[in-house]
N, C-alpha and C positions, 0 to 999 in steps of 0.2 A: 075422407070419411073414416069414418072408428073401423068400417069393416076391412078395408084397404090397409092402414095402420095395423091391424090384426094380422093382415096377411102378410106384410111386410117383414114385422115381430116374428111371425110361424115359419116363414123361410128358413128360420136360425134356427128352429126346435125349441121353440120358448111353451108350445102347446097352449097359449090365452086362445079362449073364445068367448063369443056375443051368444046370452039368452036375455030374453022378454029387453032389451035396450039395455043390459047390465055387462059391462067387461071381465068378464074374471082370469086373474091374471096369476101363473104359475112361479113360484121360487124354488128351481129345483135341489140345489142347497141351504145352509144357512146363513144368512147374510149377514149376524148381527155377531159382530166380535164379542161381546159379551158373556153370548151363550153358547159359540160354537163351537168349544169345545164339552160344555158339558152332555153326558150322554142322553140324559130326557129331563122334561119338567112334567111337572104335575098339573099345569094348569098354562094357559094360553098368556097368563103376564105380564112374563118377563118381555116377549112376544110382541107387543102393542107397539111399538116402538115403529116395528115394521109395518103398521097401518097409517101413523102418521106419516112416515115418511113417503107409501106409496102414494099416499093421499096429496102431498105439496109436491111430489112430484111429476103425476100427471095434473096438477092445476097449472105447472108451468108449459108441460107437452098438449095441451088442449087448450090455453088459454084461459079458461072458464073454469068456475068454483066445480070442486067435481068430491063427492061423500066416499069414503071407503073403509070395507068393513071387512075383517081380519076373519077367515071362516075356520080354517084348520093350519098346523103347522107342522114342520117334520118334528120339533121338540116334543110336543105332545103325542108322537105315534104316526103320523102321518107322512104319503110315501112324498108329500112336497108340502111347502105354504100354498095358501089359496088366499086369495083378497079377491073381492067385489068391489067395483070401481062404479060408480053412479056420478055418469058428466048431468050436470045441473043445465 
């Protein structure tokens, strides 16, 4: 189940949790060699990058078409990424 998967993930200090049937899932650094050394951006972006990939990445860990939507980032100010993950 996604909550058991959740739990599994939270063992390691990942900190993802389920509201209303939505996964949202934590990047506590930044993952995208592009921008990770620069200090901030101004706007979420360059950033997007990190939504597709989270996105074809749980469509393969779930099997199933699955939406996901990019909410905050540490480049823009934020103390982590956040992605909303929606399994179909």
């Amino acid at each position: 189940s996604l909550a058991d998967f959740v739990d599994k993930v939270n063992a390691h200090g990942a900190g993802w949790y389920i509201r209303d049937g939505v996964l949202y899932t934590k990047f506590l650094d930044c993952e995208c060699s592009m921008v990770r050394n620069v200090p901030s951006l101004d706007s979420m972006t360059w950033c997007l990058c990190a939504e597709g990939y989270t996105e074809e990445l749980f469509r393969h860990v779930f099997g199933r078409d699955v939406e996901s939507e990019l909410l905050q980032t540490i480049k823009t100010g934020h103390e982590f990424c956040l992605v909303a993950i929606r399994v179909k």
